[in-house]
C-alpha positions in Angstrom: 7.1 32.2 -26.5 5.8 29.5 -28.8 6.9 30.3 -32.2 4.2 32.8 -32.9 3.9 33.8 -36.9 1.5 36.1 -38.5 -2.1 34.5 -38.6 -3.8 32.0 -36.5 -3.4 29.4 -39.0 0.9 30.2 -38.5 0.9 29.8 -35.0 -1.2 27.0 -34.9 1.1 25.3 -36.9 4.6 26.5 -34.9 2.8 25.2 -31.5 2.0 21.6 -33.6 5.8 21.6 -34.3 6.4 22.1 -30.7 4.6 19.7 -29.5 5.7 17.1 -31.7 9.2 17.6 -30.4 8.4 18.2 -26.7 6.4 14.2 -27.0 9.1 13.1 -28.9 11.7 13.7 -25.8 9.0 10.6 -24.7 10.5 7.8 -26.2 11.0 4.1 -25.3 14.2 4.7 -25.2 13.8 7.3 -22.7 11.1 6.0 -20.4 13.8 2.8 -20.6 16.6 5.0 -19.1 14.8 6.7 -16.7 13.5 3.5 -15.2 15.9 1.3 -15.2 18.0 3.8 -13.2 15.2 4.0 -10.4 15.2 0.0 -10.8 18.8 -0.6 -10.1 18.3 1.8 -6.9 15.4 0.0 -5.6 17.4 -1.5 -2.8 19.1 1.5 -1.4 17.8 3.5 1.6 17.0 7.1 0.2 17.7 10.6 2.3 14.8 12.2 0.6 11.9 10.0 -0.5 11.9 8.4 -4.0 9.4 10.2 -6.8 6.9 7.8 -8.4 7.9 8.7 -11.6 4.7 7.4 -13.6 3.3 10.3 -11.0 5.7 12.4 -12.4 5.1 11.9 -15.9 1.3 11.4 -15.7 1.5 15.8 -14.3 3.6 16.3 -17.3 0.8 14.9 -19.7 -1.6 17.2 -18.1 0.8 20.5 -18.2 1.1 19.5 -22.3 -3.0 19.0 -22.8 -3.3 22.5 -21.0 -1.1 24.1 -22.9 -1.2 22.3 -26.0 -5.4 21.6 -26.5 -5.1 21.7 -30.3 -4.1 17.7 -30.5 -5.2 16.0 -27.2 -5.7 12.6 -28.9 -2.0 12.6 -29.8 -0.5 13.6 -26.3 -3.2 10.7 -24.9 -2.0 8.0 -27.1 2.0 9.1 -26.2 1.1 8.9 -22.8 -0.8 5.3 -23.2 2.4 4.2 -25.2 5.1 5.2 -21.7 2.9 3.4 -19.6 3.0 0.6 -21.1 6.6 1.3 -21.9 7.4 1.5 -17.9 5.1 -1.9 -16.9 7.0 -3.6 -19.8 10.3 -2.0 -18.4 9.5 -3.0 -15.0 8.0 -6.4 -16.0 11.2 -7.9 -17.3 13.8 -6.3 -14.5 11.9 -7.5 -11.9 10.8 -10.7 -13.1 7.2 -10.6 -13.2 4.7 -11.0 -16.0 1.6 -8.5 -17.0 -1.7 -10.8 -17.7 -4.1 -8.6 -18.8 -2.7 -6.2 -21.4 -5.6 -4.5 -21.6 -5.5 -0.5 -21.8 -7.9 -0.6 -18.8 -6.4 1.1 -15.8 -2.9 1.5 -17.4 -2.2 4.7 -15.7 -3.5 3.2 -11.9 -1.7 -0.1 -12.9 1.3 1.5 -14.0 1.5 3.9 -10.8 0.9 1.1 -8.5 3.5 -1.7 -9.7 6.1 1.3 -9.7 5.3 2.0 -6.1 5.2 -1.3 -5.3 8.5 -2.7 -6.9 10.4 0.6 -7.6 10.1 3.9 -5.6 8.6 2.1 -2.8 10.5 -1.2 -2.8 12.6 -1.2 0.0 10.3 0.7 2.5 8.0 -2.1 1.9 9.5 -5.0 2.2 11.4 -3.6 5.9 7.9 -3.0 6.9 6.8 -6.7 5.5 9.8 -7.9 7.3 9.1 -6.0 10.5 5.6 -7.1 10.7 6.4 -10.6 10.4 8.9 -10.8 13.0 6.3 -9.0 15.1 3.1 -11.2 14.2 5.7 -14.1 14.6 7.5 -13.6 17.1 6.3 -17.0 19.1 7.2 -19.5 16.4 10.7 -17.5 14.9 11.5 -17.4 18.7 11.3 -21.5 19.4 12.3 -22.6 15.7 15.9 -20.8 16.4 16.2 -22.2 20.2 16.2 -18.3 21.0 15.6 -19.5 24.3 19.4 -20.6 24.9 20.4 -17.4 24.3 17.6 -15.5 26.4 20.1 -15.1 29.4 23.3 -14.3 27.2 25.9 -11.7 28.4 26.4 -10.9 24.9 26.5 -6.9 24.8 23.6 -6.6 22.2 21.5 -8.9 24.4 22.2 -7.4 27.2 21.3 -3.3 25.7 18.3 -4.9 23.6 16.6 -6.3 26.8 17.2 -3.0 28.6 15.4 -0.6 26.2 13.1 -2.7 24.9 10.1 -3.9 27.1 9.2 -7.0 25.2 12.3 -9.6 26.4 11.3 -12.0 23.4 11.8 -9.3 20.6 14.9 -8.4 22.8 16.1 -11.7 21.8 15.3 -11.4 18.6 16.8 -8.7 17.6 20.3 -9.2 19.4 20.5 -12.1 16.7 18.6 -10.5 14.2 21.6 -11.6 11.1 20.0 -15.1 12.2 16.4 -14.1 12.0 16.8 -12.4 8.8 19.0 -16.0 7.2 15.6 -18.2 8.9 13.0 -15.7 7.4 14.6 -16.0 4.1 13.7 -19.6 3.8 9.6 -19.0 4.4 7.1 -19.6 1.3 6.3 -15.9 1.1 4.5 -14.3 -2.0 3.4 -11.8 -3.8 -0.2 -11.8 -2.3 1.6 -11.5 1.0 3.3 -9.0 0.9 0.7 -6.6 -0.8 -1.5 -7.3 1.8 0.9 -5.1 3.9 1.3 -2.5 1.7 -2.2 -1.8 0.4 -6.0 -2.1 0.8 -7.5 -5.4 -1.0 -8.8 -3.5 -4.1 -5.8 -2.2 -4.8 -4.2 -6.1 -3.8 -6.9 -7.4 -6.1 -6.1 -5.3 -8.6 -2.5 -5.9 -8.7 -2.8 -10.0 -8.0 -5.1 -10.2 -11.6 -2.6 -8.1 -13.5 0.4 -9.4 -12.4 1.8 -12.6 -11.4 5.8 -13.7 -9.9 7.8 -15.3 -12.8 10.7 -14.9 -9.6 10.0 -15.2 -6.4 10.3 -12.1 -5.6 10.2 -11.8 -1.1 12.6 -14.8 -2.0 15.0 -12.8 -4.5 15.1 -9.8 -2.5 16.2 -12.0 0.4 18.7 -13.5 -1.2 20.1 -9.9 -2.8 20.4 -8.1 0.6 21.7 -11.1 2.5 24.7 -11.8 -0.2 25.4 -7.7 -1.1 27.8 -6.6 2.1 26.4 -3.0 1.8 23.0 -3.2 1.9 22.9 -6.3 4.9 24.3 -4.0 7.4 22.0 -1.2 6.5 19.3 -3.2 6.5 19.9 -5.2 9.9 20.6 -1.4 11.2 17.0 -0.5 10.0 15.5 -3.2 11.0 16.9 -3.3 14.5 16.2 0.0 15.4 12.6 0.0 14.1 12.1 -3.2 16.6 13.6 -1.3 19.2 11.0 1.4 19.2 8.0 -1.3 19.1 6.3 -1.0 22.6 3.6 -2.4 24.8 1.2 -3.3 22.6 3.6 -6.2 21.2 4.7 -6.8 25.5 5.1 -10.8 26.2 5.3 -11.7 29.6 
């Protein structure tokens, strides 16, 4: 099975050939490829959830040291090297800059921005976005003169107030296309946003490795809103997340 020849020192040497090719499938190249295609998808709703790939890659490391023991300080330093290869990757499609290129943490720092601006992407940033809207609610609601439109006969008014129990959401979200154009415009960043995604070591982390060279709640607004495939999906998701917020968020 792995190129065994006659004498220890024989198949030691056919299993060093074999390994050398199996980490040479990891090249920059490669790790570039494989990447960029998850990149491009970042914005699209997925059926079945997105694989963290650095995940991925990080149990393929650990199936190679088990069954390849004889050079563990090789397969550690090709490992080291996609890492970096994926924040670099990631660092210039999605506009922000590494500080600290430091080997410390690569493989936690590497998972996490991939989460965080990759595999995870989208989920976030709807539940950002919902969780503003929620939190406010009060101010979105009198900045657009919502008020105006509180008793409208318009037929998403009208089925928003009936199945949802808090009538200023209601509002909201029969004219969410106009909530989501106003939102767009707020001085979001980074910081933000990870603290709705993560728990502050993992925020901290991120925030002293990482830093916007784009804005990047700004740049995502701006790519859904223009794109006239991924605004209706997303004012689809949106809306029907809202709709399913109950008492808890109830204004009289």
């Amino acid at each position: 099975m792995f190129g065994y020849s006659n004498g220890n020192a024989g198949y030691e040497l056919a299993n060093e050939h074999q390994l050398s090719e199996i980490l040479a499938n990891f090249s920059s190249d490669y790790i570039y490829d494989v990447i960029d295609n998850y990149i491009n998808k970042r914005y699209e709703f997925a059926i079945n959830a997105k694989p963290n790939m650095v995940n991925v890659f990080r149990s393929n490391f650990d199936n190679i040291r088990a069954n390849y023991p004889m050079d563990v300080e090789n397969t550690n330093s090709v490992e080291l090297d996609v890492y970096k290869n994926i924040i670099d990757t990631i660092c210039n499609k999605c506009n922000v800059s590494h500080i600290d290129d430091s080997d410390d943490n690569i493989y936690l720092l590497a998972s996490t921005l991939y989460d965080f601006l990759v595999c995870g992407f989208n989920a976030h940033m709807t539940n950002f976005l919902i969780n503003l809207i929620v939190s406010e609610q009060n101010s979105i609601y009198s900045a657009l003169e919502l008020e105006n439109l509180k008793k409208s006969k318009d037929s998403s008014t009208i089925y928003n107030k009936k199945v949802m129990d808090n009538s200023k959401l209601a509002v909201i979200n029969a004219n969410l296309p106009t909530v989501i154009q106003y939102i767009s415009t707020l001085d979001i960043r980074m910081a933000d946003i990870l603290a709705n995604c993560y728990q502050q070591p993992i925020v901290d982390l991120l925030t002293s490795n990482f830093s916007e060279d784009v804005n990047i709640f700004t740049d995502f607004m701006r790519t859904i809103i223009s794109n006239q495939y991924l605004f209706p999906e997303y004012v689809t998701e949106l809306r029907l997340r809202i709709q399913n917020i109950r008492g808890e968020y109830k204004w009289a």
